[in-house]
N, C-alpha and C positions, 0 to 999 in steps of 0.2 A: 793593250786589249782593246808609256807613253810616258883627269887633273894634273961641249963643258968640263971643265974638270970633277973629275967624281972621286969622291970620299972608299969607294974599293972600286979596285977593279975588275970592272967587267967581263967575266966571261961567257962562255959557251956552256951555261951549267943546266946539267940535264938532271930529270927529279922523277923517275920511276916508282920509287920506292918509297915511301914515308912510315914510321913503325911509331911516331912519336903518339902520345895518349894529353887529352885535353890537358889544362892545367891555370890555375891565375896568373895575371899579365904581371910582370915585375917592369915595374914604371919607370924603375932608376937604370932599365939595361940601355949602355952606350955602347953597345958596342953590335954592330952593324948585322952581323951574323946570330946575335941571340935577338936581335929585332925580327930577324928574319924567320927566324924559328919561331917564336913568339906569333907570329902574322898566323903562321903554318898552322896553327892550334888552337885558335881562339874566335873560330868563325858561328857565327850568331846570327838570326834571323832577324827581320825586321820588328817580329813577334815573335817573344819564342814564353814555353809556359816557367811560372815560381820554380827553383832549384834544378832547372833543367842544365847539366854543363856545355861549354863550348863544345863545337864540332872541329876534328881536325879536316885539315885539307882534303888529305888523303879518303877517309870516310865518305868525306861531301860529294869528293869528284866520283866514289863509286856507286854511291845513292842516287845521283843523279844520272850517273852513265856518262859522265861526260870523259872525255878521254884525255883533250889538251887544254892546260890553262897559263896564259904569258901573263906577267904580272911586273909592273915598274911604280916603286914607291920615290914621290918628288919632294925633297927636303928643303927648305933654307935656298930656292933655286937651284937647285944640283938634284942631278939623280941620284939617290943615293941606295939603290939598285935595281938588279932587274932579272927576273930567273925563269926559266916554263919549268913545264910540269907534264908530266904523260906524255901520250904520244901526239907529235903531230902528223902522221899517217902509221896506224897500227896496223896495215897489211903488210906497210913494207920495212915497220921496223923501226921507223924514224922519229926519235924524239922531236919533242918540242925545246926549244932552245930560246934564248932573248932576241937571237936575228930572226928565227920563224915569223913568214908573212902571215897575216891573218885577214881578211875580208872584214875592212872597216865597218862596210853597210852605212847608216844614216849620220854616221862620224864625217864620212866622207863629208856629208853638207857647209862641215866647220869648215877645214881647210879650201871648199868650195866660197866660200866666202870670204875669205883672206884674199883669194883671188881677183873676186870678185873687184872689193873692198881696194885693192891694188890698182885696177884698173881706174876709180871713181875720183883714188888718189891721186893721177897722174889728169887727170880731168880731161879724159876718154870717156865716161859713163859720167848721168846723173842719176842718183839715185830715186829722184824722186821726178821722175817725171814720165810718162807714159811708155811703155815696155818696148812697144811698139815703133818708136823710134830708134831703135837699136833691132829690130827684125825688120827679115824680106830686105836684105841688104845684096845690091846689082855690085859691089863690088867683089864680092865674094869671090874666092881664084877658083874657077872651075875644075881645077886637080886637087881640090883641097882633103888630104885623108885625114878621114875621121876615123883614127885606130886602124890596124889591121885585115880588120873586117868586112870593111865597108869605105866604098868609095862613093862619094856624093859628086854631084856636077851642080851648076849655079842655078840652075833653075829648082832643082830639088829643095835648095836651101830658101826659098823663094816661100818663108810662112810667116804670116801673121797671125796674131791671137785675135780670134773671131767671138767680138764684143756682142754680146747679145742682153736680150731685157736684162735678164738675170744681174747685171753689173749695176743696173737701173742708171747709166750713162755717167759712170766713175771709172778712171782710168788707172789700173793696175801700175804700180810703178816695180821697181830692181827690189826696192825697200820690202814692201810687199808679198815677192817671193820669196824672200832670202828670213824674213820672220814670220811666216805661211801665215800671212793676214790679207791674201790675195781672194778669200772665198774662191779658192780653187779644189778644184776634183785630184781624186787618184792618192789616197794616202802613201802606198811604198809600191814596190816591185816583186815580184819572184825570181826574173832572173831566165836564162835561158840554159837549156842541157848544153852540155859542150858536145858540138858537132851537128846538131837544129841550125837552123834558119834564124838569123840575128836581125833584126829590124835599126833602120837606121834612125835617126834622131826624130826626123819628121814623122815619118812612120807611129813614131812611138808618142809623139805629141798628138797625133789624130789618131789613135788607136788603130787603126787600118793593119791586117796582115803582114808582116810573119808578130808583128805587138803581141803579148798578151794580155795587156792592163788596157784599160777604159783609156777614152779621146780624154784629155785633159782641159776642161771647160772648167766657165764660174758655175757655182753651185748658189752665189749670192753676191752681194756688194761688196768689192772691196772695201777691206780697213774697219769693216765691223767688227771683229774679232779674231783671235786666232785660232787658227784650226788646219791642224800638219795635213801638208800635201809638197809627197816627193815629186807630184807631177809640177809643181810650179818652179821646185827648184830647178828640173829638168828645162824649165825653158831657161833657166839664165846658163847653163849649160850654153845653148846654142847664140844667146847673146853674147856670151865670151869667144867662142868662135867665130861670129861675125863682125866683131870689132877687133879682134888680133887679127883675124884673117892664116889661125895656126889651129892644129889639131888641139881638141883641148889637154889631152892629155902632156902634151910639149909645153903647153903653155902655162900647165901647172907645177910640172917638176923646174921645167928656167926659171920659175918666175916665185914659185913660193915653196914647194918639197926642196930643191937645194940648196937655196941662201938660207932655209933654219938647219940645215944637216940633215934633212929629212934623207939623205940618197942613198936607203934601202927602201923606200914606197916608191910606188906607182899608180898611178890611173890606168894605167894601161891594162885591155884585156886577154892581151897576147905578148908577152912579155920578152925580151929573151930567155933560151931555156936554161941560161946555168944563174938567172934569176926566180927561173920556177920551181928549182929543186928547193926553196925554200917554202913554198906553198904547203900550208897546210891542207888537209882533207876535213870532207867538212861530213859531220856527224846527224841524223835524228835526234830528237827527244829521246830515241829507245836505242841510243848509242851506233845504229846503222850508218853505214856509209853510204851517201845519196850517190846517185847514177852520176857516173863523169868525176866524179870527186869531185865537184863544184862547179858553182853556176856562172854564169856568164852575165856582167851588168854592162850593158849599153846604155843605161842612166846612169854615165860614170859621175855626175856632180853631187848627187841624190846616195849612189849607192855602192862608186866603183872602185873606190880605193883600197889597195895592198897595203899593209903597211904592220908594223908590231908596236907596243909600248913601249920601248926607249926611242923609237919615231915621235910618237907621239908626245912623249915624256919632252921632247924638244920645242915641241910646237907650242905644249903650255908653258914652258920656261920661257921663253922669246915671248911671249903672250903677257904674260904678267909683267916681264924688264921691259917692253914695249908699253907700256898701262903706267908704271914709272917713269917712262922718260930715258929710259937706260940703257935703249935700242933699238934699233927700226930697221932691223933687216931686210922688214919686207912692208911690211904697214908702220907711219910713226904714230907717237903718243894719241893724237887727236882723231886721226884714224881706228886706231886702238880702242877707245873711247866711245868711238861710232858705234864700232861693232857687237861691242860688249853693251849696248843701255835696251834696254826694254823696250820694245814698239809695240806702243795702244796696249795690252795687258803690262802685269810685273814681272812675268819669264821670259818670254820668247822675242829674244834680240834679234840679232844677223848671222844666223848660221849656228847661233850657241843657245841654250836655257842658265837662267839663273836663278839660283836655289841659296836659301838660306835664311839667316835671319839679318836682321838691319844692321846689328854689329859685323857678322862674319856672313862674306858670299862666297858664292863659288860657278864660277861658269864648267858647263860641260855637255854633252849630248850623248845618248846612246846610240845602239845601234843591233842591225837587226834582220839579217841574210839566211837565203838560206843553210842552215848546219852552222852560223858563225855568229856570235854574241857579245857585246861589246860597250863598254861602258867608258869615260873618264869623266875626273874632275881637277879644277884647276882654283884655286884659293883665288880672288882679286886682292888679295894683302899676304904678306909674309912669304910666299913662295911656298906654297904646300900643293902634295896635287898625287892622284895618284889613277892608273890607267890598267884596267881589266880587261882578257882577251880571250875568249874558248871557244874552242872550231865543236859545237853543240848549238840544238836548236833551244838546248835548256839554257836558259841564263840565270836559274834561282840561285847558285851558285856566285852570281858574281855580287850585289847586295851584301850578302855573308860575308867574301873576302874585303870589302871595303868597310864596313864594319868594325876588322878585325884589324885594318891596316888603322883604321881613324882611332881605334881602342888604342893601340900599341904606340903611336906614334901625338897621340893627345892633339889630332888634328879637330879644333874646335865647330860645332855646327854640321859635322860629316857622317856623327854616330847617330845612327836611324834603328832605335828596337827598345821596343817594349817588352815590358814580363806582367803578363798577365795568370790571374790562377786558373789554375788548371780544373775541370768540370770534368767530371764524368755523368752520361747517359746510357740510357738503357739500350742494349742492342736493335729495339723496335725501331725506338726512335730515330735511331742513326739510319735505318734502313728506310725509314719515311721520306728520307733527304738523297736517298740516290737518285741516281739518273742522268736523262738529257736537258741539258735549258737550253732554251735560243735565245739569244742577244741578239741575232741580227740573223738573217738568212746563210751567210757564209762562219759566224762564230757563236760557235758552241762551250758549253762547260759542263763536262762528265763528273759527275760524283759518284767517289765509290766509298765505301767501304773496306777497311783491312784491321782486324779485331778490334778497338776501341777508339779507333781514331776514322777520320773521313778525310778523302782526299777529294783536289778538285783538279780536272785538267782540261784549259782551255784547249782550243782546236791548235795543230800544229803544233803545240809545246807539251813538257812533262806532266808530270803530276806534283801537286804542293800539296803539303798538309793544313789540313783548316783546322785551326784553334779557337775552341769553342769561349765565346766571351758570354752568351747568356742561351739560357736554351735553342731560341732559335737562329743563333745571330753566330757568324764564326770569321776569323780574320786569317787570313794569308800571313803564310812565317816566310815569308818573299817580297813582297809588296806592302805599299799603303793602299789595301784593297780589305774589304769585308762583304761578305755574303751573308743577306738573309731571308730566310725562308719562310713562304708565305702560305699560309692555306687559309681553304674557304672556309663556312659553314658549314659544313660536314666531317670536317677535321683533317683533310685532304691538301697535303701538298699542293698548289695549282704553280705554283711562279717561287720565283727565287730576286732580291732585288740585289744587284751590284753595285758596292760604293768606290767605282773609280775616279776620281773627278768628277763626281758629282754620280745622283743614283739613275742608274741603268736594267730595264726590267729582262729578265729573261724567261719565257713561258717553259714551264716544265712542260715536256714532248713524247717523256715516254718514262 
């Protein structure tokens, strides 16, 4: 508003149907298929109220509208499975399956730096040295295609990042962008309709036509803090293509999606076609299918990868046995190490966040496209890890199933929910607290009303239920977010404050 040999066998298992009713987790089940069931039943809110029961699957994904959900739980280092759910295009019929592709979105940035991180290894890139040395490169092969789409020539490729006061004469490094501590502009993308006008890399770095997002500038000094912007990821995008001197999307499947088994993902955003019949369609908040069945990302490092959760189930396997010492497919141990530590804050590494507490972490990143929602996490001990996928702009639902996977599976540090008591108010009161707030001129949070409960829904996404913790004050059964409401001297609503990350005012508007 910001987680091989396998223990069953994998199939193609499609899940339409679900009739099961909540029920308590039995902790002693070994056996892979009542885990499985178990996940299916037991989903819980970040908040949820005293004596309230789990949510099944089934329930969730129809309250929230969402239509497809991929799902892969990481054991002991092994998958220890992987199933969708619903449809992954319901015009034409087609479930969602464990090889359905899904629009990584901001996941993309991990294996973006793995890349990256590959390159720094072989002592082509330093990481910490002015970006700028690695742009505006004259050797660049003037037939060099960038995707499908778009063909550039060498003078095109001819940008530098245009240092101004703002930087107060610090020089952005790799490091920088890849743990958005660059004081750089342009938090994510939108993406283009399929069959519009595609803007090529430069383009989209100086916001200039057919872009739609902002020129990608300092907003401040580098290395003061962190603060996510996919527009900075997007330049090491074009650093990696000016020092391979390859598309980037070739240089990410040779070079990191194949050596971990990744080779059902793609960067690519023109694929071959009997790769696209695996493509999911991607959904609204109100379950609508967006124009084109999905969007188009020319910010492939930031936002452009294909890919499903037993893909990715691989990449935190290889991620953790590499953190061991136990493999280096693609990055070794010390590399490994690099990418996973913290720069300048305690979260935000190279390409990953880390969560948790000092005995148990866990790296992981979401994600966040149009109609596609996306989550993992990966244990840095014991091999635990587990990866959330739904072609939906709503992702309140995915929170819940990980929840419900860390309950069943006693993965320590990963179960996020509270039970709070439950309050009731008077119908006035609740109607005092509707409306419009602004957080910012482009987001918004509607409050409504539906008999005794209040919903909140920010701009582009669903609706969540607010759980009232004291009269005025109510928490998100979704998030670690609380709302509360504020009036003046008159007794009058005026503002509402949001505690995401710190508190955030929003002006009631109407």
């Amino acid at each position: 508003m910001q987680l091989i040999p396998l223990s069953l066998a994998l199939a193609s298992v499609v899940f339409i149907s679900l009739d099961t009713k909540g029920q308590s987790v039995s902790t002693s089940a070994s056996d892979t298929s009542e885990r499985i069931h178990q996940v299916e039943i037991n989903l819980v809110g970040t908040t949820q109220n005293e004596g309230d029961s789990p949510f099944t699957l089934k329930d969730r994904m129809a309250f929230y509208k969402v239509r497809g959900v991929s799902i892969a739980v990481i054991h002991n280092y092994k998958i220890e499975w992987a199933k969708g759910y619903g449809w992954a295009d319901e015009s034409l019929r087609k479930p969602v399956t464990d090889q359905t592709l899904f629009q990584a979105a901001s996941i993309s940035k991990s294996l973006n730096a793995v890349g990256v991180l590959k390159l720094a290894q072989e002592k082509k890139l330093d990481l910490y040295v002015d970006i700028n040395n690695y742009l505006n490169n004259p050797k660049q092969a003037a037939n060099t295609r960038i995707d499908s789409y778009t063909l550039l020539n060498g003078s095109q490729l001819n940008w530098k990042f245009p240092y101004d006061s703002l930087s107060k004469g610090k020089k952005i490094t790799i490091a920088n962008l890849l743990s958005h501590t660059g004081g750089l502009s342009v938090h994510g993308f939108g993406g283009y309709e399929r069959g519009t006008d595609i803007p090529n890399i430069v383009q989209i770095l100086d916001g200039t036509p057919p872009a739609n997002s902002a020129k990608i500038r300092s907003m401040y000094e580098p290395g003061l803090k962190s603060e996510y912007s996919g527009g900075g990821v997007t330049i090491s995008q074009l650093i990696v293509m000016n020092t391979t001197h390859m598309a980037y999307e070739k240089y990410m499947y040779e070079n990191v999606l194949e050596p971990m088994g990744m080779t059902s993902s793609t960067y690519s955003q023109f694929p071959p076609r009997d790769k696209r019949t695996l493509y999911a369609a991607a959904y609204d908040a109100e379950g609508k299918e967006i124009s084109g069945k999905y969007h188009i990302y020319p910010e492939q490092a930031a936002a452009g990868l294909w890919t499903n959760p037993t893909d990715l189930a691989k990449y935190i396997i290889e991620t953790q046995l590499a953190l061991e010492g136990k493999s280096a497919k693609v990055l070794d141990q010390q590399w490994t190490k690099t990418r996973l530590t913290p720069n300048i804050d305690k979260r935000a590494a190279l390409g990953v966040f880390i969560d948790g507490t000092d005995s148990i972490k866990y790296f992981g990143h979401g994600g966040a496209n149009e109609g596609f929602r996306s989550q993992y996490y990966g244990s840095l001990k014991d091999g635990n890890g587990v990866v959330v996928m739904v072609n939906s702009d709503n992702g309140a639902i995915i929170p819940e199933i990980v929840n419900s996977v860390a309950k069943v599976y006693l993965f320590k540090g990963l179960y996020h929910s509270k039970v709070i008591k439950a309050v009731k108010f008077s119908a006035n009161l609740l109607d005092s607290y509707t409306g419009k707030y602004e957080i910012k001129p482009d987001l918004f949070i509607m409050v409504s009303r539906n008999g005794e409960r209040l919903y909140g829904q920010p701009t582009g996404q669903g609706k969540y239920l607010l759980l009232p913790v004291t009269e005025n004050k109510f928490s998100l059964n979704y998030a670690d977010t609380q709302i509360e409401f504020i009036k003046d001297d008159k007794g009058e609503v005026t503002k509402a404050v949001v505690y995401q990350n710190g508190p955030h005012d929003a002006k009631k508007v109407n």
